[in-house]
N, C-alpha and C positions, 0 to 999 in steps of 0.2 A: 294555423299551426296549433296543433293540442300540445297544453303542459301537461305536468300531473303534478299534483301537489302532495307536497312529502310533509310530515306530520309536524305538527308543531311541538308535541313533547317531547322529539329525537334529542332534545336539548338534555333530559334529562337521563339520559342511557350513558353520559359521558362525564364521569365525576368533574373532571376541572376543562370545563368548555375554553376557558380564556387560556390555557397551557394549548391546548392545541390550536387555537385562532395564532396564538405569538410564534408558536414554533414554524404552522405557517406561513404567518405575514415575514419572518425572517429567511426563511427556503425562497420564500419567495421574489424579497428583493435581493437578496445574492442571484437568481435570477437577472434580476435587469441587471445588473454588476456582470455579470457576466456573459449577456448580451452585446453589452457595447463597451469595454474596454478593449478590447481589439481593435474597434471602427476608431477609437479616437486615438488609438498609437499608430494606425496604419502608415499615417504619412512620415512617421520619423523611425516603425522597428522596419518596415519593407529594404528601405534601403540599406540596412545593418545584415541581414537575413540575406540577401541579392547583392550583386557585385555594385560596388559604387559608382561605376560608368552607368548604368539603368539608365532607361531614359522614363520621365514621368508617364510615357502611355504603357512601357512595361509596366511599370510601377501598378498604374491603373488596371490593368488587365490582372496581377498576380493578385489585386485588393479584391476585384471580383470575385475570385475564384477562394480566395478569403471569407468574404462574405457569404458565396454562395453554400461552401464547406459545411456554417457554421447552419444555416436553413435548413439543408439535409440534411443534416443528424437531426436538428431539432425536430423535422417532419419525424424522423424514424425513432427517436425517442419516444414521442406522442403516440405514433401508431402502437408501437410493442409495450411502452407503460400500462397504456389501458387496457386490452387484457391481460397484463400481468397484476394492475391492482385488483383487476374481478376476480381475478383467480388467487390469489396472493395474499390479497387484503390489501387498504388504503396503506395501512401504515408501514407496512415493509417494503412495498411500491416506494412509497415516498421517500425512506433512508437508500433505498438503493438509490434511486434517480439523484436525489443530493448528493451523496456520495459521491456520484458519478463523474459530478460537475465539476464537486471542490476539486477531487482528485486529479483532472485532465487540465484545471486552472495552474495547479501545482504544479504538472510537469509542464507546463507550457513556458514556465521561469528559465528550462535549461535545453528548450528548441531550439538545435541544430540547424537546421534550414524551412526553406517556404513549405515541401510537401511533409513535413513533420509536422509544421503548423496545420496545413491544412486537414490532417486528420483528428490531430488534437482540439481544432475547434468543431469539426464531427461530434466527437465524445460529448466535447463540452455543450453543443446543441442538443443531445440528446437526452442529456442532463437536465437542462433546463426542460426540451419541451415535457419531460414526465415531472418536474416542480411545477408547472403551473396547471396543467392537467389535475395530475392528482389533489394537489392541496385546495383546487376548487371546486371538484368532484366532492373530496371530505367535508368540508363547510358545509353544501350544499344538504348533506346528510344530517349534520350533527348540529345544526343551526335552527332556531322558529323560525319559522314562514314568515312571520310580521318583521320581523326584522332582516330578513336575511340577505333581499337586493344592498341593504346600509351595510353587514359586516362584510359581502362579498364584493361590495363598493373599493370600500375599504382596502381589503386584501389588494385589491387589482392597482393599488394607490402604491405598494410598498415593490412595484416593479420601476415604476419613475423615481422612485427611492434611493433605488440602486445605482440608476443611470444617473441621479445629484452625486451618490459617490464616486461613480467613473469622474464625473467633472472634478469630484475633488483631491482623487489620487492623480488627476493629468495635471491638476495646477500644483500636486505638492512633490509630485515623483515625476524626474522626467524621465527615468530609468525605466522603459516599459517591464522590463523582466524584474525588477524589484517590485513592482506595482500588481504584476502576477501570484506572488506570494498570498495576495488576501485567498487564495483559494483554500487553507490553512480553516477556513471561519466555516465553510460549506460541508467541511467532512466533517469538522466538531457541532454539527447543525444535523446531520445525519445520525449520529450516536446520541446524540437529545431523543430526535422523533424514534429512533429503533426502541429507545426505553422508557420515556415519558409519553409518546402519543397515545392513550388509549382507542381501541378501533371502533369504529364506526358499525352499531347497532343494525341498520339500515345492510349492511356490504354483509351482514350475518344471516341476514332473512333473505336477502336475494341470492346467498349462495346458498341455501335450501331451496329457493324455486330452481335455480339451476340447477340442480343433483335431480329432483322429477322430469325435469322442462328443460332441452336446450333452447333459447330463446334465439330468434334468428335476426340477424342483426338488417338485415336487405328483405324484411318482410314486408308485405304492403301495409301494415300500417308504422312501418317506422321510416318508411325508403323516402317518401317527401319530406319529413324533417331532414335525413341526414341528406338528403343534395341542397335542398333550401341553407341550413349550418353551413354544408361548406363553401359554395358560391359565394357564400356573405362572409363568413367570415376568412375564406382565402382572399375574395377581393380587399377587404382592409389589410390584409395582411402583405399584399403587390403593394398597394402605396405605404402603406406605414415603414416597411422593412426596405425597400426602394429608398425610400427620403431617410432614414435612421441610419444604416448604413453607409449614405453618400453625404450626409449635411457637415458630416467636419471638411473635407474633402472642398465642399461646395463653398464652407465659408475661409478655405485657406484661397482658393480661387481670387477670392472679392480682395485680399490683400495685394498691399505691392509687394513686387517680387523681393526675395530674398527676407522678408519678414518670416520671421519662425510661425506664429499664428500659434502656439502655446496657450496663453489666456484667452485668446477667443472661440477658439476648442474649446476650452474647457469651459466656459460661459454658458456657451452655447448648448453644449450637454447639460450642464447643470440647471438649466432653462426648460430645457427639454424633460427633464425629470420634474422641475417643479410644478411646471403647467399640468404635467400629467398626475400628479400627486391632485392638486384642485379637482380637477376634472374627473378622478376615480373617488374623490368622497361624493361630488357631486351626481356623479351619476346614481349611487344607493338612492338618492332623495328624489332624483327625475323620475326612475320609473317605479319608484314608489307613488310617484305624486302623478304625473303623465301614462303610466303604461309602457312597456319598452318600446312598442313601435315607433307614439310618435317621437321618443326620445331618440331612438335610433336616425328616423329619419332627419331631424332638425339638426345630429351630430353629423352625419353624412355632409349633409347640403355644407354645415358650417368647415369640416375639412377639406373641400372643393374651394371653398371660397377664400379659405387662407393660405392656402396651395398657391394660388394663384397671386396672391397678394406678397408672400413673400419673393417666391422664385419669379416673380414677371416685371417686380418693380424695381430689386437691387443689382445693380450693377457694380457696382464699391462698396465698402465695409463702410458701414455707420451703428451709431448703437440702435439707430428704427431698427436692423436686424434683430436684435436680442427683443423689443416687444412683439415682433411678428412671429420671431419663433415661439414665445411662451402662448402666443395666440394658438398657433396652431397645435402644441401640444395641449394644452387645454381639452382641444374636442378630440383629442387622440387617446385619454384620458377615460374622458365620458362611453368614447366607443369600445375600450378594452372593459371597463367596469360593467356598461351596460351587458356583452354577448356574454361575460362571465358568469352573472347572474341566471341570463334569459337560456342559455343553452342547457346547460347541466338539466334541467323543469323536462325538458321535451321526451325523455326516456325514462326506462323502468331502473329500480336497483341494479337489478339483474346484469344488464348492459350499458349502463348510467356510464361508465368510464370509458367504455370499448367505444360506444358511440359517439359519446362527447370529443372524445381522443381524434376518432373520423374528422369528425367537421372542424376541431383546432387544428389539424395537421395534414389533412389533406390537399389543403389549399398550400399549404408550403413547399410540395411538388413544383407547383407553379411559379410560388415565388423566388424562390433558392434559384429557378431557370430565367424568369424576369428580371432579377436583380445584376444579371452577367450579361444584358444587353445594356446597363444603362451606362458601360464605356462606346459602344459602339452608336448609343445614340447622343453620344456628348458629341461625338464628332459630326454625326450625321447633321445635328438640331442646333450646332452652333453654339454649344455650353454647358454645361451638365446642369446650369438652373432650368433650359427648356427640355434638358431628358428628365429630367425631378417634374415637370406639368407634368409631363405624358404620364409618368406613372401615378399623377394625381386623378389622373381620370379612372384609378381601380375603384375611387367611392364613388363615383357614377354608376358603378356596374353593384356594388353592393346597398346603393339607392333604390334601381331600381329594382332587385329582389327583395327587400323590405315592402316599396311598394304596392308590388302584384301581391304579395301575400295579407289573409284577413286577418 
C-alpha cells in the first residue's frame, strides 16, 4: 500500500491548530455519545415505545432493526459527507454533520413510536459517520507529519469518551428521553466549528487540482487501496458494532431474572469507553514506534483473543466481566486510532475524504446487515454470547487482509 505524505508545515497555514484539534476532539466524542446511548436504553425504552405484552424476542428483533437503523445512516452519512467536504470544504461539512446529529439526538426526546425511532437514529448515524470522517480527514491536513499518528491517536480516544458518558448518563438518568436532551451540546458544537474552525490549506489546493483534473476515484492506482480500506476496516467494524451494540443486552442476560441490570449497563459502557480512551492514545505511540502494520496485526490477533475470553468463559455476572470487557476495549481502541491515522495517508487532497469516506463506510453496508442476524443466531448458537464469537471472527477476516498486504 502507498501513503503519500502530506507536509509538515500544513501546521502553519492554521492560526490556532489546538482550536480546531478541540472542536474536533468534542464533535467527536458526542459521536461515541451518540453511538451508544440507544444500545444502552434499549432494554428499558423498547418496552415503553411497544406494547407491554412484547415478548423479549420481539423486543430483540425491534433492538435490531434499532441497531441496524443507526449503521445505515451512518454508512450514508460517510458515503455523502465526503464528497460534500471535497466539494464544500472540511469545515462546513463538519458543522453540517454535527448539526445533524445534535439535532436528530433532540428530537429523539419526543419519539412517538419504534419506526419514528428508527429513522431518527438514521439521521443520527449519518451524523456521526460524517464527525468522524471529516474531523479525521481535517487533522490529517492541518497536522505535522512527526506528530500526527499521536494527535490522530488521540482524537480517536475522545469516541470511547462519549461512550464513558453514555455510562454515565445511564447511571444518573433512568429517564431515557431526558438523557436525549444532551443533543442540545452537538448543535452548540456545530455553531463553534461554522465560525471558529479555520479551513484546511490542503482542501484549498486540491480543489484547484480539481477544477483542471477530475481525479477518478476507481482508478488503478487508487482501486487497491480503497478495496484493501474497506475489507479491513468493514471487517472491524462486523465485530466491533456486533459486540457494542449487543453487550448491554448480553450482560443483562448473565443476571437473574427480574434484576433491572441499571449499574452493570452502565459499568460496562463506561468500561468499554475507558479501555478505548487507553488504547486510542496508545495507538499514536505504536505506529509511531511499530509501523501500522505490525500494530495493526498484533491489535487484530489481540481482539480475537478477548472475544473469546469474555464471551466463552461467562456464564453469570461476576465483576471478572468488567476486566474482560476493558481488556477487550483496550484493542478496540488501538484498532480505531491506528486505521484513523493509517487510512486518510493512502490518497491525494483531491479525493482524500471521498475516498477515505469509501473505506469508513462501505463496509457498514455489511455491517448494519450482519448486525440483524445476531437475534437469529442467539437462538440458533444457544445464546447471544456464542452469536457475539461468531461475529468475533470479523478480525480474522480483517487479519488476514493486513496480512497479504506489504
Amino acid at each position: 500500500m502507498n501513503t503519500i505524505q502530506l507536509p509538515v508545515n500544513q501546521v502553519k497555514s492554521v492560526k490556532l491548530p489546538w482550536v480546531g484539534f478541540a472542536l474536533c476532539l468534542v464533535a467527536y466524542l458526542f459521536g461515541g455519545t451518540a453511538s451508544t446511548l440507544m444500545a444502552t436504553y434499549l432494554p428499558v425504552a423498547l418496552p415503553q415505545l411497544l406494547d407491554g405484552s412484547t415478548s423479549a424476542e420481539e423486543i430483540g428483533e425491534v433492538g435490531a432493526w434499532v441497531s441496524a437503523a443507526f449503521l445505515y445512516g451512518w454508512m450514508t452519512g460517510g458515503l455523502l459527507f465526503g464528497p460534500l467536504a471535497d466539494r464544500l470544504g472540511r469545515v462546513r461539512a463538519l458543522a453540517l454533520a454535527t448539526g445533524l446529529c445534535g439535532g436528530a439526538m433532540l428530537a429523539t426526546v419526543f419519539v412517538p413510536n419504534e419506526y419514528v425511532l428508527f429513522l431518527l437514529r438514521a439521521l443520527t448515524g449519518a451524523g456521526v459517520g460524517g464527525i468522524l470522517l471529516i474531523s479525521t480527514v481535517y487533522l490529517s491536513e492541518v497536522w505535522p507529519v512527526n506528530s500526527r499518528p499521536i494527535a490522530l491517536g488521540v482524537l480517536a480516544t475522545a469516541f470511547p469518551v462519549g461512550i464513558v458518558a453514555t455510562g454515565g448518563l445511564m447511571s444518573g438518568f433512568s429517564d431515557w428521553r431526558l438523557a436525549f436532551c444532551i443533543g442540545i451540546l452537538p448543535l452548540t458544537v456545530a455553531f463553534l466549528v461554522w465560525i471558529f474552525l479555520p479551513e484546511s490549506i490542503l482542501w484549498q489546493q486540491g480543489r484547484s487540482e480539481l477544477s483542471t483534473s477530475k481525479p477518478n476515484l476507481f482508478s488503478v492506482e487508487n482501486k487497491p487501496n480503497l478495496i484493501s480500506g474497506a475489507i479491513i476496516f468493514g471487517s472491524v467494524l462486523i465485530g466491533l458494532w456486533g459486540i457494542f451494540s449487543w453487550i448491554p443486552t448480553w450482560v443483562q442476560s448473565l443476571l437473574p431474572a427480574g434484576q433491572t441490570g441499571q449499574t452493570e449497563r452502565g459499568i460496562t459502557m463506561m468500561l468499554l469507553g475507558m479501555g478505548g480512551i487507553l488504547g486510542g492514545v496508545a495507538s499514536g505511540f505504536l505506529v509511531a514506534r511499530l509501523g501500522p502494520r505490525p500494530t495493526l496485526l498484533l491489535t487484530f490477533l489481540g481482539c480475537i483473543l478477548a472475544c473469546g475470553l469474555l464471551f466463552l468463559t461467562n456464564h453469570v455476572f461476576s465483576p471478572v466481566v468488567y476486566g474482560e470487557v476493558a481488556l477487550l476495549s483496550l484493542f478496540f481502541g488501538i484498532s480505531q486510532g491506528s486505521l484513523s491515522s493509517y487510512v486518510p495517508t493512502l490518497f491525494s487532497p483531491s479525493i482524500r475524504a471521498t475516498a477515505t469516506g469509501f473505506c469508513f463506510n462501505i463496509g457498514r453496508l455489511f455491517t448494519a446487515t450482519a448486525v440483524l442476524f445476531v437475534g437469529s443466531l442467539t437462538s440458533t448458537l444457544g445464546g447471544i454470547g456464542n452469536a457475539l464469537v461468531v461475529f468475533s471472527a470479523a478480525f480474522l477476516i480483517a487479519f488476514g487482509a493486513i496480512w497479504i498486504r506489504k
